[in-house]
N, C-alpha and C positions, 0 to 999 in steps of 0.2 A: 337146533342150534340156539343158545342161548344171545340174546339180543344185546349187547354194549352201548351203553349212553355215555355223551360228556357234554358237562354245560359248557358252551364256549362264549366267549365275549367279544367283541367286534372294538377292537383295535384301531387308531388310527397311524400307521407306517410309511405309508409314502407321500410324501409332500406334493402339491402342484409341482415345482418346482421339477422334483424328481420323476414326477409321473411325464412330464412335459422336456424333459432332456433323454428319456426312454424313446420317448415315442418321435423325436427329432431324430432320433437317431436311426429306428428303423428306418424313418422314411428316404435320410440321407445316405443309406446302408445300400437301399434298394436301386436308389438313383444313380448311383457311384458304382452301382454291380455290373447293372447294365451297360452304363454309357460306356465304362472300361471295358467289358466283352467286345463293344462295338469300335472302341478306339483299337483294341489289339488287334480286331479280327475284322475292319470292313467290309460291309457287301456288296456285292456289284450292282447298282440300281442302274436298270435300264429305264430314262427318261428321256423325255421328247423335250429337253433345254439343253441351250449350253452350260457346259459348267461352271462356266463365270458367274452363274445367274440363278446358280441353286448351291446355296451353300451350306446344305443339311448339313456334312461333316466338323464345318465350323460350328452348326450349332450344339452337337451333341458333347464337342470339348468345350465348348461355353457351359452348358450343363453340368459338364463335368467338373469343372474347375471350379463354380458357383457351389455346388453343393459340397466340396470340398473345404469352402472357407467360410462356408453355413456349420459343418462339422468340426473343423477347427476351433469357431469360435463356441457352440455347444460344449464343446470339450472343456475348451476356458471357466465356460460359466460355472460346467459339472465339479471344479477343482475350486474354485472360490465356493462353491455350495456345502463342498465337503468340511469348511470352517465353518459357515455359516448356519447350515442346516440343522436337521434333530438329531437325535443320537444313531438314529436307523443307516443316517445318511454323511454321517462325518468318517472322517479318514482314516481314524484308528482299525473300522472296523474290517479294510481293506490290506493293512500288513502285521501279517503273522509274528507278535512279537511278544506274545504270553504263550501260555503251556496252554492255557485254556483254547486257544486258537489252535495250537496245532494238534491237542486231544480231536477237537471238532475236527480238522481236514480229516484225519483220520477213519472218524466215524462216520463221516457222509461218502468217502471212499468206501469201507467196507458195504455202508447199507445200500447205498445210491449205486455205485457204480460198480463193485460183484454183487449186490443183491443178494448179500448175508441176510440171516433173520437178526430182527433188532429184540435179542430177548430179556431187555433189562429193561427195555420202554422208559427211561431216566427222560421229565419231563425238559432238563436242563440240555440234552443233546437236540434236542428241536429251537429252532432259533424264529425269532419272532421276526426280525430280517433278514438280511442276507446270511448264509451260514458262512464261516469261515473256507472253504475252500471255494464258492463261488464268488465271495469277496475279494479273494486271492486271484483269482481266474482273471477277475474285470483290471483290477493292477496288472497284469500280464499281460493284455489284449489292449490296454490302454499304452503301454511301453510298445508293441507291434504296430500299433494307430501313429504313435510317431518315429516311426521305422516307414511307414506307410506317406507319412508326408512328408517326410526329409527326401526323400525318394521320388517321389510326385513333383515337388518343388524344383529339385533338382533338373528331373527331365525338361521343366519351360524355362530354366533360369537364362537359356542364350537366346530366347526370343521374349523374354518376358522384361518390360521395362520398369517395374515395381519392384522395388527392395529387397521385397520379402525372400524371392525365386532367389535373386543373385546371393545372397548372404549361403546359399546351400549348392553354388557352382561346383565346388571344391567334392562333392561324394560324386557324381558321376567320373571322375579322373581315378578314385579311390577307388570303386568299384571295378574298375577295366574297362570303361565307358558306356556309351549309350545304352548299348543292347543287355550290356551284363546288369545294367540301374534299371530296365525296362523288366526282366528277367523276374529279380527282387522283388520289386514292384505288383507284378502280376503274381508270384510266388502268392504273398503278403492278403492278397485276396482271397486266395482259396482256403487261408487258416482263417479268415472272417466268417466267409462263408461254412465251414465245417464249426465251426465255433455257435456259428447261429443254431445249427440243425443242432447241436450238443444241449444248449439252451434252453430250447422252445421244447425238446423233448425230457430235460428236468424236471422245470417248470409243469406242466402237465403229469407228469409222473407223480412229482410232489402232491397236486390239485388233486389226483388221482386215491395215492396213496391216505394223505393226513387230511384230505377234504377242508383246508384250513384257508381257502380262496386264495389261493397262490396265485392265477392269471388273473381273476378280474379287479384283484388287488391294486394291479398298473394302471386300471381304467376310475377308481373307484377310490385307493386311496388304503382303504380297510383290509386288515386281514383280521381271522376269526381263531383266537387263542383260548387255550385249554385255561378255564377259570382260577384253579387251583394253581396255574402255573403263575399268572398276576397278583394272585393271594403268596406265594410264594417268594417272588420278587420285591412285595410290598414289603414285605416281613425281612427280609437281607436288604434292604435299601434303610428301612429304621435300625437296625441292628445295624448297620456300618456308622448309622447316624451316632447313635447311642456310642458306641466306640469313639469316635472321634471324637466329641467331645468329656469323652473319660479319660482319653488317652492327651488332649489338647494340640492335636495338629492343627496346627497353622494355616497349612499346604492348604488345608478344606481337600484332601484328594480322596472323593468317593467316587470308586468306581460307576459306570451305569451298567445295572444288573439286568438290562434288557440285552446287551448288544454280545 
C-alpha cells in the first residue's frame, strides 16, 4: 500500500478565552448533572443525626444553584467573546446565513454522520474551526441552555428573594405548574446530556479521521492544517484584496477565508 504524506502547519485556533469557557463548562455541565439527578431523585441516608443537623440536601441545591449562575455568567462572557474574539470564535460563524454554510451542514452530514465516502477530498470542505453544522448545533443548545434556565429560575422564584428567580414567576403558571416546569426542566437535561455523548464522539472521530488535533486543540490552543490549504487562503484573501481596491469599496467588506 502506497504511503500518503501532507505537510501540515500548526495553527493557532482557539483562544484562552475560549479554551477556558469550554472547559467551565464541562465542569459546570458535570456538576449540574449530578446534583439535579440527586434533587429529582433523593436517597434515603440512613444517619445517626437529627435532621435539623445535617443538611446535605440544602447543600447539594446550594451546589446546584452556584454552578448554575457560574454557567449563566460563562455563557455571558461566551456571547461578549463572540464580538470580541478571532475569527474562529465570532458569531458569524454560528448562523447559517451564506450558501457556503449550508453547502458545509450538508457535507459534514453526509460524511460525518452517514459516513459517505468523501471522494472529492475538496480541501475547502474541512474547516479550520468549527464546521458549519457544529457551529449551528452550539446556537441550538445554547437557545435549550436558556429554556434550561428560564425553567430553573422559575422553580425557586416563590422562595427565592433575588430578582433575578421572580422576573421568571410567570412560566411556571404557563407551563401547568410546578411538576409540568419540573418535567421540562429535567426533560432539557437529557438533550445535554445526549448532545455531549454526540460531541465528544465527533471530536475524536474527526482526531481519528483528519489526525488534524481536534481534542488536544481545547487544551493546547493549535490545530494542524493541510499547508497547501494556508497557501490557498493566502492567495483568496490577497486576491479579495487586490479586488477591492479595483473595485474601490468603501465598506472594506473582505470576507475571512478561514471561517
Amino acid at each position: 500500500m502506497k504511503t500518503v504524506t501532507y505537510n501540515y502547519k500548526r495553527v493557532y485556533v482557539w483562544e484562552l478565552a475560549v479554551r477556558f469557557f469550554h472547559w467551565l463548562t464541562v465542569l459546570s455541565l458535570i456538576v449540574l448533572v449530578i446534583t439535579g439527578f440527586i434533587i429529582a431523585n433523593p436517597p434515603a441516608l440512613n444517619i445517626n443525626v437529627e435532621a435539623t443537623n445535617s443538611f446535605w440536601f440544602g447543600y447539594v441545591r446550594l451546589i446546584h444553584f452556584a454552578f448554575a449562575y457560574i454557567l449563566i455568567a460563562n455563557l455571558l462572557f461566551r456571547i461578549y467573546w463572540a464580538f470580541a474574539g478571532n475569527q474562529f470564535a465570532n458569531w458569524r460563524n454560528f448562523i447559517p446565513y451564506t450558501k457556503k454554510h449550508w453547502k458545509n451542514i450538508f457535507y459534514v452530514l453526509r460524511v460525518d454522520i452517514f459516513l459517505q465516502k468523501d471522494k472529492a477530498h475538496k480541501l475547502e470542505n474541512i474547516s479550520i474551526g468549527h464546521n458549519a453544522l457544529a457551529a449551528f448545533s452550539y446556537l441550538i443548545m445554547t437557545l435549550f441552555f436558556l429554556l434550561q434556565v428560564v425553567t430553573g429560575l422559575a422553580l425557586i422564584a416563590d422562595t427565592s428573594a433575588w430578582w433575578l428567580p421572580k422576573m421568571f414567576h410567570w412560566i411556571v403558571p404557563l407551563l401547568g405548574g410546578d411538576t409540568a416546569t419540573r418535567y421540562v426542566h429535567h426533560l432539557f437535561t437529557w438533550f445535554f446530556m445526549a448532545f455531549v455523548v454526540i460531541h465528544v464522539y465527533l471530536v475524536l472521530f474527526h482526531d481519528y479521521i483528519e489526525a488534524r488535533g481536534e481534542a488536544s486543540a481545547m487544551l493546547s490552543g493549535f490545530k494542524f492544517v493541510r499547508a497547501e490549504r494556508i497557501k490557498q487562503n493566502i492567495n483568496n484573501f490577497v486576491e479579495k484584496v487586490k479586488n477591492q481596491m479595483n473595485k474601490g469599496d468603501e465598506k472594506g467588506n473582505i470576507e475571512n477565508v478561514d471561517e
